[in-house]
N, C-alpha and C positions, 0 to 999 in steps of 0.2 A: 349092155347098158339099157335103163330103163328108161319107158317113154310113159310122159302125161296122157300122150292122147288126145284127139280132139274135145272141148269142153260139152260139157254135157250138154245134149237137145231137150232134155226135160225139163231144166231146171227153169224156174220163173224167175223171169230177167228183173236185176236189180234195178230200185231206181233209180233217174236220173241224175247225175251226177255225184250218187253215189260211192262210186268204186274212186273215183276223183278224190272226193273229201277223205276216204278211207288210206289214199295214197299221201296226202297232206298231213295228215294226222299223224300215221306212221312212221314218217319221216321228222316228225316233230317228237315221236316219242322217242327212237332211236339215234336221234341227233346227230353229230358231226361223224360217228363209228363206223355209218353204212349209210350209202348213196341208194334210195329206193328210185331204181330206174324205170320200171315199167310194169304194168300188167302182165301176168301171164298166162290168167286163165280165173275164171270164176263158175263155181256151184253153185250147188242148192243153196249149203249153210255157209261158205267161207270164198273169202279171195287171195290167189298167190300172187307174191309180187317177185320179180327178179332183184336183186341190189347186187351190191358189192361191197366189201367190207375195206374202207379206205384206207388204213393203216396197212393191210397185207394184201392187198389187189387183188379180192382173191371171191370170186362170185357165188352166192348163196340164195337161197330163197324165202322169203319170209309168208306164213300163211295166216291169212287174218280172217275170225269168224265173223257172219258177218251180227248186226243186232239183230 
């Protein structure tokens, strides 16, 4: 199995509130389909989020670039 890894030390931290709005937003795009549960890690250029897809209980990752 493969592992993410701890998140990068180099990358320049997003701003504030940021990765927030980016989880609101995404949850508004994908709508009632998949539950965007949590952060799970953020880059340089993107953020991954954990969900799950509600029809099939079934956990996936969504990665969002970031602006």
């Amino acid at each position: 199995m493969l592992s993410a890894g701890p998140p990068r030390q180099d990358a320049p931290p997003a701003p504030a509130g940021l990765t927030e709005q980016l989880r609101l937003r995404l949850q508004e795009v994908v709508g009632d389909e998949y539950l965007i549960e949590r952060l799970v890690g953020r880059g340089g250029y993107a953020c991954v989020y954990a969900a799950r897809e509600v029809a099939l209980e079934r956990p996936l990752a969504f990665k969002v670039l970031l602006p």
